[in-house]
Wavefront OBJ file of the C-alpha trace (Angstrom):
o trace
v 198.433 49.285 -32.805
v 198.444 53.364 -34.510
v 201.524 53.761 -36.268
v 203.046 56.821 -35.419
v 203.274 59.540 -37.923
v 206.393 60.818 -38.496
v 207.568 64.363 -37.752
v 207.686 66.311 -41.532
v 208.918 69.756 -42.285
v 207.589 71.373 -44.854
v 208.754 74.981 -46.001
v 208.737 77.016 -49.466
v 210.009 74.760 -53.125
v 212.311 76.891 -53.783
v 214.101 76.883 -50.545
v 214.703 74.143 -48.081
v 212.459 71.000 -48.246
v 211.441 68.619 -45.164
v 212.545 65.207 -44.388
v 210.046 63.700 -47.106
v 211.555 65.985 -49.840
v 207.936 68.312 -50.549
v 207.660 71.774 -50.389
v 204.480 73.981 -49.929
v 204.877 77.372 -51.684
v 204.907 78.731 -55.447
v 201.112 78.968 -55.804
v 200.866 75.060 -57.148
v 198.099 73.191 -57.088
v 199.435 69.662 -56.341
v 201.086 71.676 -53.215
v 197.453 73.006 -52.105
v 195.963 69.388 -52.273
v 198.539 68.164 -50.275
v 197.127 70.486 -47.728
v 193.672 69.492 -47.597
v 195.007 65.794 -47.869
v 197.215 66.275 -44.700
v 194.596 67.551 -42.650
v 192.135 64.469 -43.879
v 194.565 61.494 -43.524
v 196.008 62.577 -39.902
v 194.531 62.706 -36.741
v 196.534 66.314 -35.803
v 197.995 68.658 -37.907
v 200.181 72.013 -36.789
v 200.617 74.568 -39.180
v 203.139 77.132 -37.690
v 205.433 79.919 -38.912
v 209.087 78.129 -39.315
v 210.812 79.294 -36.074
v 208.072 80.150 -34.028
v 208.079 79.514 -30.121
v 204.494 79.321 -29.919
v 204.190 76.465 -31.857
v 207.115 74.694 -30.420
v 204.420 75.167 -27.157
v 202.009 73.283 -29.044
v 204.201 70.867 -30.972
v 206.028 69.874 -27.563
v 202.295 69.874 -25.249
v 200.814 67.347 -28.184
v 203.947 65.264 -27.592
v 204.226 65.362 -24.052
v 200.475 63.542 -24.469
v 202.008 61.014 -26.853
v 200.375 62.732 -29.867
v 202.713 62.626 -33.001
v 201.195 65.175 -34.732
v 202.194 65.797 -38.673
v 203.536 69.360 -39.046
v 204.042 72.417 -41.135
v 206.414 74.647 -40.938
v 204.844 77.640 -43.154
v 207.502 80.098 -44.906
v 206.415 83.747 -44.389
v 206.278 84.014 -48.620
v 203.610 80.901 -48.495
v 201.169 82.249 -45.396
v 198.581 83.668 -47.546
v 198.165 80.379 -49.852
v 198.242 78.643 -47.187
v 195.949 80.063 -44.413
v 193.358 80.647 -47.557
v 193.527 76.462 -48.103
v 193.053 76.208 -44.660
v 189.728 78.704 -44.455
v 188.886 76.421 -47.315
v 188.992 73.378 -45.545
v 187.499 75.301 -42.794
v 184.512 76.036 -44.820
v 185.157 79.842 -45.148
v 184.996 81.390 -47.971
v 187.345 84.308 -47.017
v 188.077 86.846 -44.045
v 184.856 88.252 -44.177
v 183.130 85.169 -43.078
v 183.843 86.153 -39.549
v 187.286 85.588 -38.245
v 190.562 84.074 -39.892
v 193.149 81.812 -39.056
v 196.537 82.482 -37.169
v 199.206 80.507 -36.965
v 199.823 77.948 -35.059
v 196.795 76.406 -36.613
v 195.627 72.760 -34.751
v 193.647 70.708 -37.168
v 192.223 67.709 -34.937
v 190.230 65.328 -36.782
v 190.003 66.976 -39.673
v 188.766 69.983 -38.513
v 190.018 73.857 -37.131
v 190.560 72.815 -33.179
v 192.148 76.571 -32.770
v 195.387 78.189 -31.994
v 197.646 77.776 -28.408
v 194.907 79.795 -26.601
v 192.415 77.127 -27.496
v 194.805 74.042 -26.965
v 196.454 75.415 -23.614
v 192.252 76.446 -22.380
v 191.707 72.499 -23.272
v 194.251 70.992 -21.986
v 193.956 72.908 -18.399
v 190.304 72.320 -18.239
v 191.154 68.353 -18.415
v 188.889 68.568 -22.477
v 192.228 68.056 -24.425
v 193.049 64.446 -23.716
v 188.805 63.142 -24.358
v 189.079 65.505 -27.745
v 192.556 63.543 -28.857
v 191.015 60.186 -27.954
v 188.167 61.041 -30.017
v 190.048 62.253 -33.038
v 192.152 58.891 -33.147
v 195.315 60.482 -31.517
v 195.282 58.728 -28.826
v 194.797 55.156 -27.602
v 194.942 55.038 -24.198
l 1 2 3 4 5 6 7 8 9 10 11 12 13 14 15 16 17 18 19 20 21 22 23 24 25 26 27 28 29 30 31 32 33 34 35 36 37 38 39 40 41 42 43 44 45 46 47 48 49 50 51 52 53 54 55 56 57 58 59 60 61 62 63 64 65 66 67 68 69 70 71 72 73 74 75 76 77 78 79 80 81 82 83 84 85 86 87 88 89 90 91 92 93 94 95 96 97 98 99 100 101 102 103 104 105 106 107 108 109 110 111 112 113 114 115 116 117 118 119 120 121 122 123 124 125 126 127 128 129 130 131 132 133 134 135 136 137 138 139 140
């Protein structure tokens, strides 16, 4: 049986600090490769603004599937280290390689699903639930 992955918080060191106790922010390495390592290791990842209703959409439509998806709750100070890990991981270079990311940001399987547009389009056209299974979100 999956293990379900907790829910985790986490927002800028020098402020408040998720369940786990880590903090993303302050331009630090060891916080960047926690990045890429959360996106590897879990089946979905949400990176959202702290606050933001549109990805409580996402973070409550994942759950609603039975996806326990590991989230991060991005500080406004920590946006641009963060979104240029993620265009990293993405394989971008930069924003001139056509496009960047917004937040909320859905990493499924390891890889840039899209934002709400491209969840909600998915998961009214009946694609979401076959993509989850795939990524190892879902067993059923």
């Amino acid at each position: 049986m999956q293990e379900a992955i907790p829910y985790r918080t986490y927002l800028h060191a020098s402020g408040c600090r998720g369940n786990d106790g880590i903090g993303i922010g302050g331009g630090n390495t060891t916080d960047v490769k926690m990045v890429s390592k959360t996106v590897s290791e879990n089946a979905v990842v949400v990176f959202g603004r702290r606050g933001c209703c549109m990805s409580h959409v996402v973070k409550t439509l994942l759950l609603g599937h039975g996806v326990n998806p590991a989230v991060f709750e991005v500080e406004e100070i920590d946006e641009a280290d963060v979104v240029s890990e993620l265009l990293r991981i993405n394989g971008q270079k930069g924003e001139d390689s056509g496009g960047g990311i917004q937040f909320p940001a859905v990493f499924v399987g390891g890889e840039l699903f899209g934002g709400l547009d491209q969840v909600m389009a998915a998961h009214i056209s009946g694609k979401l639930v076959p993509i989850l299974k795939g990524a190892g979100a879902l067993w059923l």
